[in-house]
C-alpha positions in Angstrom: 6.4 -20.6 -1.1 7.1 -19.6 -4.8 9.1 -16.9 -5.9 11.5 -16.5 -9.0 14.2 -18.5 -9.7 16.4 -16.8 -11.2 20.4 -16.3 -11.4 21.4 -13.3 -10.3 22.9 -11.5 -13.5 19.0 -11.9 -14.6 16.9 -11.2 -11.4 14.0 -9.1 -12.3 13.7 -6.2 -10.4 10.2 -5.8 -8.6 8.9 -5.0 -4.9 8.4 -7.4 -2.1 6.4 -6.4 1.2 8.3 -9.6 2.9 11.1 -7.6 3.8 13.1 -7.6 7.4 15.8 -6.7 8.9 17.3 -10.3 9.3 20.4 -9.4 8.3 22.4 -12.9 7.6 21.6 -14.6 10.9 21.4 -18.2 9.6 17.7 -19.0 9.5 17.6 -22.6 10.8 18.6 -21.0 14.4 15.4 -20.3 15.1 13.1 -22.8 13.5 12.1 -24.3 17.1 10.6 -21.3 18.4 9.1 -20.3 14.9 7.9 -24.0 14.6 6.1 -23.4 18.5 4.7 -19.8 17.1 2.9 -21.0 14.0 1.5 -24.0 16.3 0.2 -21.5 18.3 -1.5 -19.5 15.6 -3.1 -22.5 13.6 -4.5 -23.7 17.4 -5.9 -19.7 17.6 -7.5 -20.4 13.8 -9.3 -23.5 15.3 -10.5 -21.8 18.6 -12.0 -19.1 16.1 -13.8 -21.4 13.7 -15.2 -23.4 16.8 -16.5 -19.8 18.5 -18.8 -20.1 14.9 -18.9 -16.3 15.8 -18.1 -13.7 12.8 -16.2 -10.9 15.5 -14.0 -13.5 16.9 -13.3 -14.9 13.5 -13.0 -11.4 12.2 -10.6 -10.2 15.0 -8.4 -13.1 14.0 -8.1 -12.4 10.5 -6.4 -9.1 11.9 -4.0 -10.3 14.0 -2.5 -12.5 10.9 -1.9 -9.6 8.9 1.5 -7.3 8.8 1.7 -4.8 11.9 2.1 -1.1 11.4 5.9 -1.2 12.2 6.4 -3.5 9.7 4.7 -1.3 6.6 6.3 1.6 8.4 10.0 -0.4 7.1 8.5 -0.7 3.7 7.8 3.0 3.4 10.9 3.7 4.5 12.7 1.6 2.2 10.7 2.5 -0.7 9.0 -0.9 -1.2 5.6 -2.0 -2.5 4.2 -5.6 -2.8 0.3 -6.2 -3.6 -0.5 -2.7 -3.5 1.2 -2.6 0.0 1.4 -0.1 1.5 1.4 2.1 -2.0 -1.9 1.9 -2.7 -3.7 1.3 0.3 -1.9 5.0 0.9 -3.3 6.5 -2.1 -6.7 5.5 -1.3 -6.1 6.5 2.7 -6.7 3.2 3.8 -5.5 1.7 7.2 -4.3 -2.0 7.2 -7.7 -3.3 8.5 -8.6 -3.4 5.5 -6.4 -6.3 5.2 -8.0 -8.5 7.6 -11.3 -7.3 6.2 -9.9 -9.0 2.8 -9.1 -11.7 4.5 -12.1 -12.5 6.5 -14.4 -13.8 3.6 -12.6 -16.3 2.7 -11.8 -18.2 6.0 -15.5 -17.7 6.7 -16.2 -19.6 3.5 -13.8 -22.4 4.9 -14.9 -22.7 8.6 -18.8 -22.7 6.7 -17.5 -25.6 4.9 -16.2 -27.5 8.2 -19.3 -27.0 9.7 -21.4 -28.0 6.7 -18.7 -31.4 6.4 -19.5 -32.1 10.1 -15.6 -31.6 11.5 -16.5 -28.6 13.5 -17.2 -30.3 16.8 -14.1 -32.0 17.8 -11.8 -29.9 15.7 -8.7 -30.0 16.5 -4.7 -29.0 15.3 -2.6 -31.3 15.4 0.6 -29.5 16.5 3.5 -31.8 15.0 4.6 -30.7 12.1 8.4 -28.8 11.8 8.0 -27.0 9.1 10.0 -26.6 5.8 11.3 -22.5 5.2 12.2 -21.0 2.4 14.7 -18.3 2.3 14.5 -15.2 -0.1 17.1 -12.9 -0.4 16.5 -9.4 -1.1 19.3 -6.9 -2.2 19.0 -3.6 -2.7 21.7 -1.7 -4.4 21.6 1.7 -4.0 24.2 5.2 -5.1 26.5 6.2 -3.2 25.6 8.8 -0.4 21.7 7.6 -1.2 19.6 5.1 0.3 17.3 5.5 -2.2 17.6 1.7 -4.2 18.6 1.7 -8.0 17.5 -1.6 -8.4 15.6 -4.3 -6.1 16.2 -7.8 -6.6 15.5 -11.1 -4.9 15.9 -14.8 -5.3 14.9 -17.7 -3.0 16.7 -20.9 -1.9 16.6 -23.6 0.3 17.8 -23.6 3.9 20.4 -25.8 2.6 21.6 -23.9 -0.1 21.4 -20.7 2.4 23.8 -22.4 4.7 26.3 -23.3 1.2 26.2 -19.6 0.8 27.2 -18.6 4.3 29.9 -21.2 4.1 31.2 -20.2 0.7 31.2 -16.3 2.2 32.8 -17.5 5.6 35.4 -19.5 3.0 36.6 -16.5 1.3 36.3 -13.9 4.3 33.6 -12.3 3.2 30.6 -11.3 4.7 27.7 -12.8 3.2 26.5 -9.0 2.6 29.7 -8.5 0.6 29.3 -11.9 -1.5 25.6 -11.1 -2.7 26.6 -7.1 -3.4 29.6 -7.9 -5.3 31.8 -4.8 -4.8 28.3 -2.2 -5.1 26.6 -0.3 -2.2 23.3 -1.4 -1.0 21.9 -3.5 1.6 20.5 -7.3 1.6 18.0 -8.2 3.9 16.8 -12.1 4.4 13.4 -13.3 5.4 12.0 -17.4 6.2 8.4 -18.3 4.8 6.0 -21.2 4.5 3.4 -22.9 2.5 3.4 -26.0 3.9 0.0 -27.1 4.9 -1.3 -27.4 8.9 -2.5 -30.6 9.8 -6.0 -30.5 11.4 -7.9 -33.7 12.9 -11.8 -34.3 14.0 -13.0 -37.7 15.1 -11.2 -40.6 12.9 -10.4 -37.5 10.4 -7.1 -36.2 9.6 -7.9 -32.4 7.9 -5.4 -30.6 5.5 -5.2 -27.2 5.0 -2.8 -25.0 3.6 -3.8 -21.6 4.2 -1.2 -19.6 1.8 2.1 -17.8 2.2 2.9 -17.2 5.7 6.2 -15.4 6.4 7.8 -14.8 9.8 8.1 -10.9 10.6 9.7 -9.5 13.8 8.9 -12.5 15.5 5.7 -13.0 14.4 3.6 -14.9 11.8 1.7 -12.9 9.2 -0.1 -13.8 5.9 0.2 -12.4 3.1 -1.9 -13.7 0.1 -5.3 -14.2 0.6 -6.6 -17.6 2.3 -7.3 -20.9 0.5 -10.2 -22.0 0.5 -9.9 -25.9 0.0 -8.8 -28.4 2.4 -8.3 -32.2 2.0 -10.0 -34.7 4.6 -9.1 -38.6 4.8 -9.6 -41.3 7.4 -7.0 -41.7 9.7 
């Protein structure tokens, strides 16, 4: 996953839809069950390229996109990532029009599978435990106002995440207090991948990275449109 590296006396401000309400629970203490969830989604991909039907494929597409409770949090914290949701409220559009965005471009990859002869005996191969990011998102804000004066973020490695809650824990801080540093505000922390599922058919091993997938409420959403390249070798 790629965001800014920055330090934090020269984070750029700028909004990010990847926001929940994580609030410093160490994010390697649930890696199994998010490992077992994306499993389950990139099997639900394959079943839907196999149906080589548009609606089921189409349906799917919707179901990887943000719910409305999660764009309901980013209105009420005044955020806006990709034109979401900002613009797709100025123009009165719902969030289907997310999946609908979506949709072309898996149906250009499972056209592809077909067309490379992997469709029949397509299959996920559900092994991998997957590497997270961790972005930290503060948002410092006036007193008496929850209305942010500035937005910042910055990403770092599970281990470095850990370092951080150590160094806090260290020095009796919460980490909320060490990334604030004496202002008002709130920090919010999020996990992500874009580490590639592994797919096989026959003697085939498929892979296929299908962009930035973050881990919202418990579920998986993307949030860049898919790739549309995958790489195929002989197992």
């Amino acid at each position: 996953m790629v965001f800014p590296h920055k330090t934090q006396d020269s984070l750029k401000t700028f909004l990010l839809i990847l926001l929940i309400p994580l609030l410093f629970v160490n994010p390697t203490a649930g890696q199994d069950s998010a490992n077992v969830a994306l499993g389950e989604l990139y099997t639900n991909l394959v079943e839907a390229f196999k149906s080589e039907n548009d609606s089921i494929l189409q349906d799917f597409c919707y179901k990887l996109m943000a719910e409305d409770i999660t764009v309901e949090f980013m209105r009420e914290n005044h955020l806006c990532y990709r034109g979401i949701p900002c613009k797709l409220d100025e123009k009165g559009m719902g969030l289907n029009a997310l999946g609908e965005d979506v949709f072309p471009n898996l149906v250009r990859v499972r056209n592809r599978m077909m067309s490379d002869g992997l469709m029949n005996h397509l299959t996920h191969l559900d092994s991998s435990k997957y590497k997270w990011d961790v972005v930290i998102i503060i948002n410092k804000t006036r007193p008496g106002s929850s209305i942010p004066i500035s937005q910042n973020n910055f990403s770092l490695s599970q281990e470095k995440y850990d370092q951080a809650v150590f160094m806090a824990d260290s020095s009796g801080q919460t980490l909320e207090e060490l990334f604030l540093d004496g202002k008002e505000g709130n920090v919010h922390v999020i996990l992500g991948t874009e580490m590639p599922m592994h797919l096989k058919s026959n003697q085939q091993l498929i892979t296929y990275s299908i962009g930035e997938m973050v881990f919202i409420h418990n579920k998986w959403c993307l949030f860049t449109k898919p790739n549309v390249d995958y790489s195929v070798r002989e197992d």
